[in-house]
Biotite code that builds the C-alpha atoms (Angstrom):
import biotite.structure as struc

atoms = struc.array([
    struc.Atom([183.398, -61.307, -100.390], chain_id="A", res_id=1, res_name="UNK", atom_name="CA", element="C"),
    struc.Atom([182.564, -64.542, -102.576], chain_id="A", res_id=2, res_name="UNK", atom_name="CA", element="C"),
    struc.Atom([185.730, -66.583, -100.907], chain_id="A", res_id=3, res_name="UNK", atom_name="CA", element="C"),
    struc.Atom([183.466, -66.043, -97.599], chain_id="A", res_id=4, res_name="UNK", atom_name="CA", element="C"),
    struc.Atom([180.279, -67.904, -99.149], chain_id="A", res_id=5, res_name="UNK", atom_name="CA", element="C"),
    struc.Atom([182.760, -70.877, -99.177], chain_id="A", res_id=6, res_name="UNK", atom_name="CA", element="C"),
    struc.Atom([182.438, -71.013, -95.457], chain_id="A", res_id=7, res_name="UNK", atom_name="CA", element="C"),
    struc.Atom([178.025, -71.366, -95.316], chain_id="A", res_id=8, res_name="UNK", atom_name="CA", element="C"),
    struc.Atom([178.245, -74.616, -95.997], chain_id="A", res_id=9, res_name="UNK", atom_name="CA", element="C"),
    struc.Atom([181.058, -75.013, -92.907], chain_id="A", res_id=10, res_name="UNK", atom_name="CA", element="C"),
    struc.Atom([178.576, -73.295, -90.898], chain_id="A", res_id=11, res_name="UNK", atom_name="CA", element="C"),
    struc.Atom([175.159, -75.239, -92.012], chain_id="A", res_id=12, res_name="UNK", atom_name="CA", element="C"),
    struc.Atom([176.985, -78.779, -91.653], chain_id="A", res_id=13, res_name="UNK", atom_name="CA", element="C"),
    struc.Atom([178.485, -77.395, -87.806], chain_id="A", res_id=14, res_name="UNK", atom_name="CA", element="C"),
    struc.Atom([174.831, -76.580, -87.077], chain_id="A", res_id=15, res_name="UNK", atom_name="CA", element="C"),
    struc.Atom([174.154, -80.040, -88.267], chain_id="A", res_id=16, res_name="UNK", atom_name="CA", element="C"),
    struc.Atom([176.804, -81.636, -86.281], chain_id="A", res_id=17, res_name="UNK", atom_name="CA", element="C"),
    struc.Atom([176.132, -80.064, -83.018], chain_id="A", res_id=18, res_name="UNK", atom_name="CA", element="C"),
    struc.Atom([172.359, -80.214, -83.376], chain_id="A", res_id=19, res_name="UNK", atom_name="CA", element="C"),
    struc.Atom([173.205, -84.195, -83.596], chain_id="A", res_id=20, res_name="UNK", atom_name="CA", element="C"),
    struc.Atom([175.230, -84.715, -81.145], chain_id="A", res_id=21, res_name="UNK", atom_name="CA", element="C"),
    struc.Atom([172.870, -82.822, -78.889], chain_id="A", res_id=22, res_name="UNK", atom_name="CA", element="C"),
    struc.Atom([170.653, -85.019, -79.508], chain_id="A", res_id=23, res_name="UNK", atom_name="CA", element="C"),
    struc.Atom([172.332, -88.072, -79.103], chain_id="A", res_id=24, res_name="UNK", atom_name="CA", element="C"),
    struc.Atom([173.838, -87.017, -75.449], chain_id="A", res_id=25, res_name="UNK", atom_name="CA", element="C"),
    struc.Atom([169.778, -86.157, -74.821], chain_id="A", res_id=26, res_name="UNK", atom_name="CA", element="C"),
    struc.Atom([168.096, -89.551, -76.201], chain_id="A", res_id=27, res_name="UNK", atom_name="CA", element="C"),
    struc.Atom([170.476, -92.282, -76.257], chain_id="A", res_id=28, res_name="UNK", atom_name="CA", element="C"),
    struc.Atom([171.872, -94.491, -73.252], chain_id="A", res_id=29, res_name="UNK", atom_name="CA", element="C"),
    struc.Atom([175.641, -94.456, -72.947], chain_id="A", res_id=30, res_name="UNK", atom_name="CA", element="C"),
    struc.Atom([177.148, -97.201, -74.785], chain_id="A", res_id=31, res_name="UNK", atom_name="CA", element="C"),
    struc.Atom([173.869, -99.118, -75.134], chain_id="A", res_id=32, res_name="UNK", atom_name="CA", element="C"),
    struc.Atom([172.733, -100.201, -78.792], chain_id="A", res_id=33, res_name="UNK", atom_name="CA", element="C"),
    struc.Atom([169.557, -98.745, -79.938], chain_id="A", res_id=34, res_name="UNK", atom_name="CA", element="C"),
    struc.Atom([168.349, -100.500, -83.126], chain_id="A", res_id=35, res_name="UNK", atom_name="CA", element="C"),
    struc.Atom([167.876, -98.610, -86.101], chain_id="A", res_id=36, res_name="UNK", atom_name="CA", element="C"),
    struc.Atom([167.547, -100.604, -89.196], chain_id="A", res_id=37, res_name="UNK", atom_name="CA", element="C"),
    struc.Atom([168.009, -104.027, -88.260], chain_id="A", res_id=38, res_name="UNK", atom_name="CA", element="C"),
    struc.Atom([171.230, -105.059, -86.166], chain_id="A", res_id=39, res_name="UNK", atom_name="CA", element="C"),
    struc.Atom([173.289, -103.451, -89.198], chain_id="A", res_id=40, res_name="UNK", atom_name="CA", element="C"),
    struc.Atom([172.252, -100.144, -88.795], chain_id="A", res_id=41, res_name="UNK", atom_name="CA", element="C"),
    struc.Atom([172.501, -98.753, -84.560], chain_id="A", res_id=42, res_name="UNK", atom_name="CA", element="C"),
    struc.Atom([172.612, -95.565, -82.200], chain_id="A", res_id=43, res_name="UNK", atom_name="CA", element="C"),
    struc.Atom([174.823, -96.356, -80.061], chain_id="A", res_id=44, res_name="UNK", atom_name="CA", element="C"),
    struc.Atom([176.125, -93.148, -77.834], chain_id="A", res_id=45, res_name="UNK", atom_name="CA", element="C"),
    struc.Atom([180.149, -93.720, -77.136], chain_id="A", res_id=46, res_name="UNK", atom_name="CA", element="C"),
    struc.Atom([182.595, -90.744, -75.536], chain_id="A", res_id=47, res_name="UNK", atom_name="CA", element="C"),
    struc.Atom([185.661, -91.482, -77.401], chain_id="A", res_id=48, res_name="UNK", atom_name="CA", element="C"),
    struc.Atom([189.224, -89.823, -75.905], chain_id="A", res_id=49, res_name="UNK", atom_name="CA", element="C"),
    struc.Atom([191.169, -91.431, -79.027], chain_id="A", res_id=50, res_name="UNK", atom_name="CA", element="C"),
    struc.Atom([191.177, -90.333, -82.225], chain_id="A", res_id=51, res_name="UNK", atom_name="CA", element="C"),
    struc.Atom([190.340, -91.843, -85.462], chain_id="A", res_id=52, res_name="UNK", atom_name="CA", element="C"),
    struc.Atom([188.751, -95.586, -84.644], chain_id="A", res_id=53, res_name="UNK", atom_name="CA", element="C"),
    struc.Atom([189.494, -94.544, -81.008], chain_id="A", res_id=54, res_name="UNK", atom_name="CA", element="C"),
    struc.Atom([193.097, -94.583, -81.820], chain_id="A", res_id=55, res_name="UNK", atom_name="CA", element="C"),
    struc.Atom([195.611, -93.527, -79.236], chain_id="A", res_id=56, res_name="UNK", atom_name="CA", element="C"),
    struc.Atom([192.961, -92.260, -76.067], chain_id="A", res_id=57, res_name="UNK", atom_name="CA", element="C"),
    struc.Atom([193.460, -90.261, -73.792], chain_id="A", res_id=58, res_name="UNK", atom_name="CA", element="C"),
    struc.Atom([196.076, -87.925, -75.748], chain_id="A", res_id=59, res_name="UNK", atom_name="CA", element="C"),
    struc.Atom([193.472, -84.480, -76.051], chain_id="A", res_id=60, res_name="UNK", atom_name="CA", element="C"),
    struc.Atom([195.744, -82.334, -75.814], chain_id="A", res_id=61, res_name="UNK", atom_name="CA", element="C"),
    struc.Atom([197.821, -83.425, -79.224], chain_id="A", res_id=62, res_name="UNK", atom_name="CA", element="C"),
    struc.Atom([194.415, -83.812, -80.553], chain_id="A", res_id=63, res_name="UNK", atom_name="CA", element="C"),
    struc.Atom([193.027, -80.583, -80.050], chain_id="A", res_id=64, res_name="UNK", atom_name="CA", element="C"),
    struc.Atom([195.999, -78.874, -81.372], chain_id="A", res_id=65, res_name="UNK", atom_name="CA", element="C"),
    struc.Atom([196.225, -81.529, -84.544], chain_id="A", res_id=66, res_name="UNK", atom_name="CA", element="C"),
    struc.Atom([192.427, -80.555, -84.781], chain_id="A", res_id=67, res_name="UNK", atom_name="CA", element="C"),
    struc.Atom([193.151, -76.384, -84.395], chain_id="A", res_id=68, res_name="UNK", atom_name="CA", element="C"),
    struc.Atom([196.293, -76.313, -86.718], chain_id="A", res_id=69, res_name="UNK", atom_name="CA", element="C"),
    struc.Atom([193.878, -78.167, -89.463], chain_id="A", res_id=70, res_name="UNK", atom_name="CA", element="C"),
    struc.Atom([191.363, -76.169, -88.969], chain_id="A", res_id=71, res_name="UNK", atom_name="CA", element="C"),
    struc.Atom([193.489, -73.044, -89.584], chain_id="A", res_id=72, res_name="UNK", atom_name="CA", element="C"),
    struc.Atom([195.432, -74.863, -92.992], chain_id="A", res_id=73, res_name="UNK", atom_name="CA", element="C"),
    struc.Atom([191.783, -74.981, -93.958], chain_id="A", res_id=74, res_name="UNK", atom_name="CA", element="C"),
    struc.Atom([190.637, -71.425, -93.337], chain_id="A", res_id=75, res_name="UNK", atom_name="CA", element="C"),
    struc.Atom([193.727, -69.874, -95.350], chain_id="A", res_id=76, res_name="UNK", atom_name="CA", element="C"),
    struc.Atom([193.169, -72.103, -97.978], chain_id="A", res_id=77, res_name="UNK", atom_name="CA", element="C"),
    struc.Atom([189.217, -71.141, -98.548], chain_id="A", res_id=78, res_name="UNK", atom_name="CA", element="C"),
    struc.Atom([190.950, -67.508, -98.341], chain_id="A", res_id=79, res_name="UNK", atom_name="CA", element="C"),
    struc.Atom([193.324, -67.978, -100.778], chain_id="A", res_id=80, res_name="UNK", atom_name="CA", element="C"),
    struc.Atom([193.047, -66.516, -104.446], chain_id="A", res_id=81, res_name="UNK", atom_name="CA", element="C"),
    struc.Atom([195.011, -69.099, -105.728], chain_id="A", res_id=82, res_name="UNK", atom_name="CA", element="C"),
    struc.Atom([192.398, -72.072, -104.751], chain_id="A", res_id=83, res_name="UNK", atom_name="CA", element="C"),
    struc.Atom([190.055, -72.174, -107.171], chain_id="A", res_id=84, res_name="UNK", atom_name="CA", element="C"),
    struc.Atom([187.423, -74.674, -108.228], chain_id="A", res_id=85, res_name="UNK", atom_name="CA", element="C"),
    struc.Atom([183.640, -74.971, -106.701], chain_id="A", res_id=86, res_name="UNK", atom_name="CA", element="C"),
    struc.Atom([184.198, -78.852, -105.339], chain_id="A", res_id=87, res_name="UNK", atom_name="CA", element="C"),
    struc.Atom([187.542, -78.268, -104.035], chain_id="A", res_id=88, res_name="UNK", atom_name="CA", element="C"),
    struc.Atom([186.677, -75.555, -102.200], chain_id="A", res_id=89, res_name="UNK", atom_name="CA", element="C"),
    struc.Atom([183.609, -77.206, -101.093], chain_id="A", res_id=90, res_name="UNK", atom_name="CA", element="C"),
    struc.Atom([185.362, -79.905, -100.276], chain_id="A", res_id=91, res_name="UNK", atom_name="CA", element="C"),
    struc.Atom([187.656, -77.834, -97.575], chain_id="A", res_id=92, res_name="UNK", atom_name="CA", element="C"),
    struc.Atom([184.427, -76.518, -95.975], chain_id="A", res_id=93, res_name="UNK", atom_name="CA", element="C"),
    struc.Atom([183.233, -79.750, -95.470], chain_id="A", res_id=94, res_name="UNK", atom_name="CA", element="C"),
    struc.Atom([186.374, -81.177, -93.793], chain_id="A", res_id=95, res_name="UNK", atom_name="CA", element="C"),
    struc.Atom([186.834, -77.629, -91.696], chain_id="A", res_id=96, res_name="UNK", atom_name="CA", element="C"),
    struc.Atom([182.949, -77.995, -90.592], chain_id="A", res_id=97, res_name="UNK", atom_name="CA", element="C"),
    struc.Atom([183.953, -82.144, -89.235], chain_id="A", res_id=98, res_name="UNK", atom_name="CA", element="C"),
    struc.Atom([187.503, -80.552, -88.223], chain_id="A", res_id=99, res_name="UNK", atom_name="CA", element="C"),
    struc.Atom([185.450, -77.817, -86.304], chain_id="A", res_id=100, res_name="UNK", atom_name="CA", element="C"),
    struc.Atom([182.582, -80.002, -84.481], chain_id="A", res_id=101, res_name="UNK", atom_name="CA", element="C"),
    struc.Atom([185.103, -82.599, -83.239], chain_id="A", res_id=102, res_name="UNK", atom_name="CA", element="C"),
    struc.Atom([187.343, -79.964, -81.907], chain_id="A", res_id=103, res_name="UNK", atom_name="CA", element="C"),
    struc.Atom([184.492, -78.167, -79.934], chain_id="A", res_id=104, res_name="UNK", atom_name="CA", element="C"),
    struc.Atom([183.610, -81.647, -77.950], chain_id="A", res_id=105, res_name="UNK", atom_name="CA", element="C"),
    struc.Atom([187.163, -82.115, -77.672], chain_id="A", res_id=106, res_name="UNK", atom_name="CA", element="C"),
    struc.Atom([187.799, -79.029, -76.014], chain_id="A", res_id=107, res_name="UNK", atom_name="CA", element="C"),
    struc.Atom([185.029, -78.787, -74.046], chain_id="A", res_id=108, res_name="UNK", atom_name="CA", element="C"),
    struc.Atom([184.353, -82.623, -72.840], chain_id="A", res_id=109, res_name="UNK", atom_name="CA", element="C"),
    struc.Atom([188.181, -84.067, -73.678], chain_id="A", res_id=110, res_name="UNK", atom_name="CA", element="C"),
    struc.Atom([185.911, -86.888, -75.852], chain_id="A", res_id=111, res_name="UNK", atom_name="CA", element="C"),
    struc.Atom([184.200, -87.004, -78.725], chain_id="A", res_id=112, res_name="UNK", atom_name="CA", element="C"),
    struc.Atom([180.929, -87.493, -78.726], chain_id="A", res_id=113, res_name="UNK", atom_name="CA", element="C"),
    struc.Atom([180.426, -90.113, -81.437], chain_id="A", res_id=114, res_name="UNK", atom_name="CA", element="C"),
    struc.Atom([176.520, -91.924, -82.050], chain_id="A", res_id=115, res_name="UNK", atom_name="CA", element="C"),
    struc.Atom([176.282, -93.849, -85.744], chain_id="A", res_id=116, res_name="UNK", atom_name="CA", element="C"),
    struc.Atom([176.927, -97.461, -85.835], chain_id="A", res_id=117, res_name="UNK", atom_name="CA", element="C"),
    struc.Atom([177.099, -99.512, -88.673], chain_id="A", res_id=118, res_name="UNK", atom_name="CA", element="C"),
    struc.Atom([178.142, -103.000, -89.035], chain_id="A", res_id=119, res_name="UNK", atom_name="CA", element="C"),
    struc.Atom([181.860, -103.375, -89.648], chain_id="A", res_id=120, res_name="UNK", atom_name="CA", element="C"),
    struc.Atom([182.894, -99.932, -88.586], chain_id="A", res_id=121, res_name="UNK", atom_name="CA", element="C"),
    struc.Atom([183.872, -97.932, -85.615], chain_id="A", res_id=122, res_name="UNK", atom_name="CA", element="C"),
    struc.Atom([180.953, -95.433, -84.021], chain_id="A", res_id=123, res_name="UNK", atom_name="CA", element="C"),
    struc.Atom([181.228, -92.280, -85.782], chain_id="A", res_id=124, res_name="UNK", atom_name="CA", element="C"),
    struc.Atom([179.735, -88.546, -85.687], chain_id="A", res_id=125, res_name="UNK", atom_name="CA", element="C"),
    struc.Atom([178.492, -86.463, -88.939], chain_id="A", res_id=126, res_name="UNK", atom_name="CA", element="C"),
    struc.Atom([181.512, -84.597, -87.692], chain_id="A", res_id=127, res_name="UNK", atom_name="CA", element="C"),
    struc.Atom([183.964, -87.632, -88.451], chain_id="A", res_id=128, res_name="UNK", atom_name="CA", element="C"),
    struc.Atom([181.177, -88.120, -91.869], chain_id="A", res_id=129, res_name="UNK", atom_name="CA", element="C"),
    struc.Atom([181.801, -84.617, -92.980], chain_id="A", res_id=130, res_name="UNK", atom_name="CA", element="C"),
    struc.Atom([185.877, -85.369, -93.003], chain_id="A", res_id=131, res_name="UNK", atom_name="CA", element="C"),
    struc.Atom([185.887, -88.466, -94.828], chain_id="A", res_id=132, res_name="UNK", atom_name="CA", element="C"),
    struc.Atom([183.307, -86.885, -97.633], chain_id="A", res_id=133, res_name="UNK", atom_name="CA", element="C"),
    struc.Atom([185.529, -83.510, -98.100], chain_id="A", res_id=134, res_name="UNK", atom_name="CA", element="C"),
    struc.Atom([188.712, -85.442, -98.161], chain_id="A", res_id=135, res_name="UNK", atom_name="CA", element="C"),
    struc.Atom([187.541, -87.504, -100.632], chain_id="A", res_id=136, res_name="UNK", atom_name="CA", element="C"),
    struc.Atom([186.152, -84.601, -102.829], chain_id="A", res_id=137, res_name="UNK", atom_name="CA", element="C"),
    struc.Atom([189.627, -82.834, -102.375], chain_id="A", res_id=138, res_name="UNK", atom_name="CA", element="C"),
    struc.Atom([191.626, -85.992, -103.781], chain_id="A", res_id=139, res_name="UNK", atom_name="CA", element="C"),
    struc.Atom([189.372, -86.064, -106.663], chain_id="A", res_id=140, res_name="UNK", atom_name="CA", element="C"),
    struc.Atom([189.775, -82.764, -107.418], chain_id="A", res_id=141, res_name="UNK", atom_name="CA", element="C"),
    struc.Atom([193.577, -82.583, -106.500], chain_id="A", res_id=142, res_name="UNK", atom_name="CA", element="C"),
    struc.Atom([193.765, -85.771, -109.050], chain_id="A", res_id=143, res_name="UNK", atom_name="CA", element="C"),
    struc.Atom([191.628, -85.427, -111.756], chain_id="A", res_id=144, res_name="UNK", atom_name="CA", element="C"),
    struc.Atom([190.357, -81.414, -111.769], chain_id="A", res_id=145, res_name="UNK", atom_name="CA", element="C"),
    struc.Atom([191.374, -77.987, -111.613], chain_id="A", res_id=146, res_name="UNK", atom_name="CA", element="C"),
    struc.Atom([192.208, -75.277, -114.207], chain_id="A", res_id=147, res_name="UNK", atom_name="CA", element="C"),
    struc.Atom([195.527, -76.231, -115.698], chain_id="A", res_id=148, res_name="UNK", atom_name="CA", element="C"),
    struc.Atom([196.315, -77.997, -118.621], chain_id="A", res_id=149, res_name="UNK", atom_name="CA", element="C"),
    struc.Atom([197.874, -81.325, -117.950], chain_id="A", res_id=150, res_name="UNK", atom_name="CA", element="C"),
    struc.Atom([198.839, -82.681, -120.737], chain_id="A", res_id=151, res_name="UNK", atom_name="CA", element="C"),
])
């Protein structure tokens, strides 16, 4: 029962995500810059087919099933007795939540609905936000935590 708590904080950042992205297809012009702090900081509403950076459009299909068989890796790992540690498996919630919410738009629009814009970087989602964060939590605690003595 515990190993399921792991997954509340997949479901509270999905809510999150699609609550967002809602919003953004709702209130914000398509592909037109709305100014949030400055000319740094915009919502700009893009539908990208790619993947990462818009990498590779138009190729859904591989996506979606990248996106499913990750999603799956991630649900047997919250499962699994042998994964231990609070951040790590925090960690793999957060990326399955991101994993989850891109996967939804890509099924059902064959885009991803991505809205934050900051200076320097591709648009992005909370979706695409919630990968990068777990993925970096996992390669701390893959690197520098966990149970085992390693001496």
């Amino acid at each position: 029962m515990q190993r399921f708590l792991w997954f509340l904080p997949t479901v509270l950042l999905l809510a999150a995500d699609r609550l967002t992205k809602a919003w953004a297809v709702d209130h914000l012009p398509l592909a037109v810059p709305q100014r949030l702090i400055g000319n740094v900081i915009r919502l700009t509403y893009v539908q990208n087919t790619g993947g990462v950076f818009g990498i590779l459009p138009g190729n859904g299909t591989a996506f979606i099933a990248a996106s499913a068989a990750v999603g799956l890796v991630l649900v047997v790992l919250l499962l699994h007795p042998r994964v231990r540690g609070g951040w790590l498996r925090f960690g793999l919630s957060v990326i399955l939540a991101g994993a989850i919410g891109n996967l939804i738009d890509r099924a059902a629009y064959s885009y991803v609905i991505d809205f934050f814009e900051i200076r320097g970087f591709p648009v992005f989602n909370l979706a695409d936000s919630c990968i990068t964060v777990g993925a970096v939590l996992v390669v701390i605690c893959v690197l520098w935590g966990g149970e085992r003595d390693r001496s």
